[in-house]
C-alpha positions in Angstrom: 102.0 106.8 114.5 104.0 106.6 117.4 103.9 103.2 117.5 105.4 103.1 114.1 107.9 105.6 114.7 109.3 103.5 117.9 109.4 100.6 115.4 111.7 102.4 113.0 113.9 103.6 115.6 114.3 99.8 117.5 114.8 98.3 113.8 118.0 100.9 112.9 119.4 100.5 116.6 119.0 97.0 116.2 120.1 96.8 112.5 123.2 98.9 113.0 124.6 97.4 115.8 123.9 93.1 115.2 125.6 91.7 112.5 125.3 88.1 112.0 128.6 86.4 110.2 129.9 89.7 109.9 127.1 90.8 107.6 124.4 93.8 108.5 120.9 93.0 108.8 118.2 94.6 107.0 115.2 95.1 109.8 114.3 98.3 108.0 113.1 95.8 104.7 111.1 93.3 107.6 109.5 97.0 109.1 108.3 98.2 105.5 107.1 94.5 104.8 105.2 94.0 108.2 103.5 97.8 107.6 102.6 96.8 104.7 100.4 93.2 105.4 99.2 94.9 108.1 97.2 97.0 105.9 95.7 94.4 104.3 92.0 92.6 105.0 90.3 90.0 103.8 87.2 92.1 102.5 90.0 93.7 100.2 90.8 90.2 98.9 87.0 89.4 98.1 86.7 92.0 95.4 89.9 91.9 93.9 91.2 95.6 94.7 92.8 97.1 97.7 92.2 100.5 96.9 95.2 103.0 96.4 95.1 104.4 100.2 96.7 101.3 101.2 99.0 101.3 98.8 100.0 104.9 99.2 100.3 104.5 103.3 102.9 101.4 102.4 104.7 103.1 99.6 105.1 106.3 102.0 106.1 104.4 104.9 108.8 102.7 103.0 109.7 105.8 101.5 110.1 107.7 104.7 112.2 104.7 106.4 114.5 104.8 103.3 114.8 108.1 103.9 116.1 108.1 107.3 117.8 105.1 106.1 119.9 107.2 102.9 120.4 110.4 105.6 121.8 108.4 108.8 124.0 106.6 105.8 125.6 109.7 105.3 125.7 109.2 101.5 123.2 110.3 98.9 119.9 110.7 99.5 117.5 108.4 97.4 119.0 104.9 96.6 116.8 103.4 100.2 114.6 105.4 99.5 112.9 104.2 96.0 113.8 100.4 97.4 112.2 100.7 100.5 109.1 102.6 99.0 109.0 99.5 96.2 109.0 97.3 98.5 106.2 99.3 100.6 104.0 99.2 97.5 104.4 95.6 96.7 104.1 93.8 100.2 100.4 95.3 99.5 100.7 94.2 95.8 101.7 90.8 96.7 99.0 89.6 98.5 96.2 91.0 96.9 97.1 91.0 93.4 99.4 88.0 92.9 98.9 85.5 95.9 95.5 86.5 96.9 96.5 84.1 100.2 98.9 84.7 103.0 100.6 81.6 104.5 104.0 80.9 106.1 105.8 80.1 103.4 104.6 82.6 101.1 105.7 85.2 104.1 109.2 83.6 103.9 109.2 83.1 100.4 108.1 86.7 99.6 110.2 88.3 101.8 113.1 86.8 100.8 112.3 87.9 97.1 111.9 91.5 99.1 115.2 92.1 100.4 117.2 90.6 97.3 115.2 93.2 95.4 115.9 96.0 97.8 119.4 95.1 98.1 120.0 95.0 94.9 118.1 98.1 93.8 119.8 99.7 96.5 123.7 98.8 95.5 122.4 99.8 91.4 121.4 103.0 92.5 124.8 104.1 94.8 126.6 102.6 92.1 124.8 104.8 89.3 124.8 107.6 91.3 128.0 107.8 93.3 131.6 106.8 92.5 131.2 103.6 94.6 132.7 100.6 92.4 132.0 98.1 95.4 132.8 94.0 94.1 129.7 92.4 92.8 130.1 88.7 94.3 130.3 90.5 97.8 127.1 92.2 97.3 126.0 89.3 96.2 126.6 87.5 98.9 125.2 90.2 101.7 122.2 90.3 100.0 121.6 86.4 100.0 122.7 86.1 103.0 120.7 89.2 104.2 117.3 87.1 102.6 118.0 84.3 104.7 118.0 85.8 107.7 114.9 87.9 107.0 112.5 85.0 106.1 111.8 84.5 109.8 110.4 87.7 109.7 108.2 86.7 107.0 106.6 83.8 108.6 106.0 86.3 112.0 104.6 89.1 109.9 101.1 87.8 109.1 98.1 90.2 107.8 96.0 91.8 110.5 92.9 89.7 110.3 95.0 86.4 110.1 96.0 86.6 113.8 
């Protein structure tokens, strides 16, 4: 667990401090995605079913690093929080349920697909919740731009029993 908490810390230090065309980066969505194909094994794959402890580990990890993510925002709590715990609960999903196969490109691919969904999720939610009325096309944009750069991540971030 230490491990993981070191991970988290290096990912917001890094996160909040590089920004790449002027945009942030979202390490925190490439941490919940890598704790979550870590989880998963083969074996899991043979039957069909990864059984709900890995999925609860991923949902909770994401969870708790949306979390720290809504608190050291300063804002409401909750908006990180439910995207980064989706996307905990389907980088297990995805690869036992819908791809049954990890490979390169479907790491890009499906992390890419990952932070537009957290991104977006994430603006909905401040917007429904807060008085934020930020402009759509630059959201927009961050996120996309935010997808490219993750799918490196993606490619790197391989199941455990695929290294």
């Amino acid at each position: 667990m230490l491990k993981w908490l070191l991970f988290i810390f290096f990912a917001f230090l890094i996160q909040n401090r590089l920004r790449i065309f002027g945009f942030p980066l979202t390490i925190s969505t490439a941490l919940v995605y890598y704790y979550g194909v870590k989880g998963i094994h083969r074996k899991y794959r043979t039957d069909g079913y990864v059984g709900s402890t890995a999925e609860l580990k991923s949902t909770a990890f994401g969870a708790f690093v949306g979390m720290l993510e809504d608190i050291l925002s300063g804002s409401i709590i909750g908006p990180a929080l439910f995207s980064k715990g989706l996307i905990g609960f389907f980088s297990i999903i995805t690869f036992t349920d819908v791809l049954f196969k990890w490979t390169p490109l479907a790491g890009g691919l499906v992390i890419a697909v990952f932070t537009c969904i957290d991104g977006t999720v994430f603006a909905a939610l401040r917007m429904l919740f807060s008085d934020i009325t930020p402009n759509i096309s630059v959201i927009f944009q961050t996120i996309i731009i935010q997808a490219v750069l993750n799918i490196p991540f993606g490619i790197i971030f391989k199941p455990a029993d695929y290294d």
